[in-house]
NUMARGU-541486 format. One record per residue (C-alpha): residue number from 1; residue in one letter; x, y, z. Coordinates in Angstrom, 3 decimals, padded with zeros to 6 digits. Each point is the difference from the previous one (the first is absolute). Layout:
<rs>
n;res;u;v;w
NUM;A;X;Y;Z
...
</rs>
This chain:
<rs>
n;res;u;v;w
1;X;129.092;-059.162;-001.660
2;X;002.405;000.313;-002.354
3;X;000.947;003.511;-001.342
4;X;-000.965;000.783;-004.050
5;X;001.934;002.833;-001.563
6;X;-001.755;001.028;-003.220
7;X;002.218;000.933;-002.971
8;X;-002.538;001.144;-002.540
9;X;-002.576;002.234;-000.697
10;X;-003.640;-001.628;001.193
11;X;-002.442;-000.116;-002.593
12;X;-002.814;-002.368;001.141
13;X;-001.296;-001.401;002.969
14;X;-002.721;-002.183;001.564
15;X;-001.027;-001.376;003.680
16;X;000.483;-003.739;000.456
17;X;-003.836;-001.431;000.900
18;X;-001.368;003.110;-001.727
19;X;-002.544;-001.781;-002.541
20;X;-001.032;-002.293;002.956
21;X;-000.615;002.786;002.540
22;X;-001.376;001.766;-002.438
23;X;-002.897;-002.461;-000.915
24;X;-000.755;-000.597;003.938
25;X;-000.139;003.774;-000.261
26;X;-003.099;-000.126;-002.254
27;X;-001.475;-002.785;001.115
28;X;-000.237;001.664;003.591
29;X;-001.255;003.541;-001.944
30;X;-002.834;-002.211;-001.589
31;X;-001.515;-001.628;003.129
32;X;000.223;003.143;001.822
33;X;-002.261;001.695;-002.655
34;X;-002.473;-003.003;-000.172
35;X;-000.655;-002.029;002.759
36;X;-002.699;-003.282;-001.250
37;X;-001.619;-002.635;002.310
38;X;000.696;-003.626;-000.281
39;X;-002.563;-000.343;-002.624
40;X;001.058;002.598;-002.216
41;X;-001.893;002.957;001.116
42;X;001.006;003.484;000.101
43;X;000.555;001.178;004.088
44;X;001.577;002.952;-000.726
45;X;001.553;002.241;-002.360
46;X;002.358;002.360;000.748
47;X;-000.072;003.959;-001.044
48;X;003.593;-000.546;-001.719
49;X;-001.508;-002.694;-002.577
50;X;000.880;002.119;-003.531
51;X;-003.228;000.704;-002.341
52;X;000.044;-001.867;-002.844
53;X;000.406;001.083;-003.483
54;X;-003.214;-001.050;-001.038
55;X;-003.473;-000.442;002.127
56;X;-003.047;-001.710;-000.769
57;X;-003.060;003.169;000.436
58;X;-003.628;000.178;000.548
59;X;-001.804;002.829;-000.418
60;X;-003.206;000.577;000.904
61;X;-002.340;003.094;-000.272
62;X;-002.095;001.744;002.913
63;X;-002.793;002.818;-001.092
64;X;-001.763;001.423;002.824
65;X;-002.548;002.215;-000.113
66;X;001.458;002.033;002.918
67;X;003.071;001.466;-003.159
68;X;-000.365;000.915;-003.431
69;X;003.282;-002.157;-000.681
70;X;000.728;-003.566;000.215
71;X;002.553;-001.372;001.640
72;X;002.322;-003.007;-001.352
73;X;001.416;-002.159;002.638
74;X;002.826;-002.354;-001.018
75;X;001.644;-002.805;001.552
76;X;003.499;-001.376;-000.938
77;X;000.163;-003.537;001.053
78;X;003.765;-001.884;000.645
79;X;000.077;-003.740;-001.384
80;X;001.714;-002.527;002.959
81;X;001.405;-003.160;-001.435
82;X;-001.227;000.537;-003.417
83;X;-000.255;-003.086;-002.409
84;X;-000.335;-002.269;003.121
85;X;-002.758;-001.613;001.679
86;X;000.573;002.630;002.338
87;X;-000.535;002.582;-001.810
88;X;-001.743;003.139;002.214
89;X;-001.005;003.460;-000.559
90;X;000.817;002.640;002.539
91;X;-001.361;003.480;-000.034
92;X;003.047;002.156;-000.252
93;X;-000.867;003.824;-000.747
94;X;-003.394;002.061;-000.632
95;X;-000.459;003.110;-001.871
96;X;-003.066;002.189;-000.318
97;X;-000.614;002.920;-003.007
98;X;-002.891;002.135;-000.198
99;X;-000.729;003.413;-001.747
100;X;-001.292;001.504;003.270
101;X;003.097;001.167;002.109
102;X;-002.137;000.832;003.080
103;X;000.684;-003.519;000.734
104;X;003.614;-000.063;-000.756
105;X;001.552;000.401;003.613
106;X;-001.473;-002.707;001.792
107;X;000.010;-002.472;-003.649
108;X;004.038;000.556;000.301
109;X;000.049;-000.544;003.786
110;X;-001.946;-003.083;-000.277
111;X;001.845;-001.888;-002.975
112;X;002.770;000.553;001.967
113;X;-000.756;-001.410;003.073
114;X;-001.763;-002.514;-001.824
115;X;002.572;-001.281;-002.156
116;X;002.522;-000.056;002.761
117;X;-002.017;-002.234;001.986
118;X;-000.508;-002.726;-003.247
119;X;003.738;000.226;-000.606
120;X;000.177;-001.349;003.813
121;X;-001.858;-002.705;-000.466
122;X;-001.434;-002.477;002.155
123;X;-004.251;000.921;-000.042
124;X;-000.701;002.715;-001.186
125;X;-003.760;-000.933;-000.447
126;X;-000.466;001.830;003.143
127;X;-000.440;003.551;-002.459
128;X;-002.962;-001.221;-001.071
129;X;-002.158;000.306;003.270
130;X;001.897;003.192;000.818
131;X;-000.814;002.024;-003.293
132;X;-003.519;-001.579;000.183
133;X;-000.655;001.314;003.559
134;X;000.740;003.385;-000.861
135;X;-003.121;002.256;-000.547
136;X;-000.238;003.793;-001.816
137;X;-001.831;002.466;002.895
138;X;-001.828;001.554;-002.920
139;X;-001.486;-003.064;-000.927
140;X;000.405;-003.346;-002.578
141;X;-001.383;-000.613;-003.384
142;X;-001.615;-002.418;-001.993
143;X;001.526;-001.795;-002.250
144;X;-001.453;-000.990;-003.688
145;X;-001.927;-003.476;001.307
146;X;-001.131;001.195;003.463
147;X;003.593;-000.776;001.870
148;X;000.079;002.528;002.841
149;X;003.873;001.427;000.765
150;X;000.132;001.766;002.965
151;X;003.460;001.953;-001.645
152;X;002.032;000.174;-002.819
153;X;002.708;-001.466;002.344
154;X;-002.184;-003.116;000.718
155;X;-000.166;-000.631;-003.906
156;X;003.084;-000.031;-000.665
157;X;000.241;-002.881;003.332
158;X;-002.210;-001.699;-002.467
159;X;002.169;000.122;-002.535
160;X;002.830;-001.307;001.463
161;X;-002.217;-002.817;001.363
162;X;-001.086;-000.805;-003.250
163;X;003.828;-000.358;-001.114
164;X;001.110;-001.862;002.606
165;X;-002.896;-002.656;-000.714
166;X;001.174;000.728;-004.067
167;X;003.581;-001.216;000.723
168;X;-000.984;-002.577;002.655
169;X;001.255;001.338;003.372
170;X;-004.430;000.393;001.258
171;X;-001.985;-002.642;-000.739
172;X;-003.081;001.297;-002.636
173;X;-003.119;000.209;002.125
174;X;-002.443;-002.645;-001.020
175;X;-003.349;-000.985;000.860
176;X;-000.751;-003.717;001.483
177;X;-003.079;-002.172;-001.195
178;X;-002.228;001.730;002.564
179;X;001.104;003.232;-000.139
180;X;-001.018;-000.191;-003.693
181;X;-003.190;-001.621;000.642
182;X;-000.849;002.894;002.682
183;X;000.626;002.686;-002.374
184;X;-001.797;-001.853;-002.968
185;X;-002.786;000.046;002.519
186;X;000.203;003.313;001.214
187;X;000.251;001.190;-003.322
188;X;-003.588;-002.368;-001.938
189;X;-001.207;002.130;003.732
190;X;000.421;003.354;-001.014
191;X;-000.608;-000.420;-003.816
192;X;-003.496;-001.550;001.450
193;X;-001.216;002.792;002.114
194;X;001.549;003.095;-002.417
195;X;-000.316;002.312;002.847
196;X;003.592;001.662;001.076
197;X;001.166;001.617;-002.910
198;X;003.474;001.535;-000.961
199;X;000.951;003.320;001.880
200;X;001.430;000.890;-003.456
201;X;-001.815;-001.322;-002.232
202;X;-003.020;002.272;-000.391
203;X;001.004;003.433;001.569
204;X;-001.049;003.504;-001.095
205;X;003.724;001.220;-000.975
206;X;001.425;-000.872;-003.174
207;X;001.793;-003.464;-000.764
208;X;003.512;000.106;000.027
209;X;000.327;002.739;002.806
210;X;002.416;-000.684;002.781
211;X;000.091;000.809;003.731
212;X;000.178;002.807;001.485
213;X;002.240;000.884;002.656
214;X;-002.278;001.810;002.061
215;X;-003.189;-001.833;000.119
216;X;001.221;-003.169;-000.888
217;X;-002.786;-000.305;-002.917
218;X;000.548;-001.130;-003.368
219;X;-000.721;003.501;-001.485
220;X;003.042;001.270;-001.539
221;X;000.025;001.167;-003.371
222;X;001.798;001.860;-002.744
223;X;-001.427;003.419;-000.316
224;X;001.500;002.882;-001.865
225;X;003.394;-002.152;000.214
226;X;-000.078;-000.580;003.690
227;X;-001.314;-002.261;002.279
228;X;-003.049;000.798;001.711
229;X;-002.533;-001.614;002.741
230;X;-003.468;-000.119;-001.155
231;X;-001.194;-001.149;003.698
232;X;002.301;002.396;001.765
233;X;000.904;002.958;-001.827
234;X;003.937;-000.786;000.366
235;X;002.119;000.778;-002.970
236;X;003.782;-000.277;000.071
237;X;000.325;003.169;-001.896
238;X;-001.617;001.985;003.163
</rs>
């Protein structure tokens, strides 16, 4: 190699190849964040993929009758290939906000975990039978329409099945022709013979009361500005 004496003072430089290694650069970064199968899908996603600007929400609200407060659960959604006839929707972060802070340790821990294992990728639909199989020791609740949840925990499982069916990663539950013809009979059946009637629907405690913690009867009312068992006795002011 020949020798290069240099007579003046350097002012600029740049690396032969730099643009090129450069763009192979990126182009490696961008596969290593988001691996897709053959056919387009999303495999994987790695935990360095950057958070948008912008993200498409849902928010949807759960009232129990176990807390005074509601609680807002929102899901931020990341568009794949949008404009395209690929064009998916991912579940990238959830939040959850309520008034009632007695919750607020385990809320944070599980948006956390949660929204680490969406920004991962691959199927995540495996939440939803995880969250639903989780059940309080002190009890469920009813909710408004004679759904039975076994926790506040399991609700918010069927929340997120809900939005997964929403943004198409679940297929929406549907009934075939027969299915619908045994219910439809099932149902002429009990409107016929009139004799079960709703747990709730004629009780001696007032309507609108909620349930109570410690007898697990819908008997909790406001009295004297606290809530108060008419069954029990129990009343969260002591």
């Amino acid at each position: 190699m020949a020798r290069i004496t240099i007579d003046k003072k350097i002012v600029d430089y740049r690396v032969e190849g730099g643009q090129e290694q450069a763009a192979a650069s990126r182009a490696e970064k961008s596969q290593a964040v988001l691996e897709t199968s053959a056919d387009g899908k999303v495999v994987r996603m790695h935990e360095k993929l950057e958070r948008p600007e912008m993200l498409r929400g849902s928010t949807y609200k759960v009232k129990t009758p176990v807390s005074d407060h509601a609680m807002y659960v929102t899901i931020n959604d990341l568009i794949l290939n949008p404009g395209t006839e690929h064009e998916t929707y991912r579940p990238f972060e959830i939040f959850i906000n309520s008034k009632n802070l007695d919750h607020y340790q385990w809320i944070v821990a599980l948006t956390r975990i949660m929204s680490a294992v969406f920004r991962k990728g691959g199927d995540v639909t495996f939440l939803v039978d995880e969250l639903k199989a989780v059940f309080d020791p002190r009890g469920g609740y009813w909710q408004t329409g004679g759904n039975y949840m076994p926790s506040i925990i399991a609700e918010l499982g069927h929340i997120i099945e809900k939005h997964l069916q929403y943004i198409g990663m679940l297929p929406a539950e549907k009934l075939d022709e027969h299915q619908k013809e045994l219910v439809a009979m099932k149902r002429r059946e009990y409107e016929q013979q009139n004799k079960q009637q709703d747990a709730f629907a004629k009780g001696g405690f007032p309507e609108g009361a909620q349930l109570c913690t410690k007898c697990h009867t819908v008997a909790m009312v406001m009295m004297d500005g606290c809530m108060t068992c008419l069954n029990c006795g129990e009343s969260k002011c002591g």
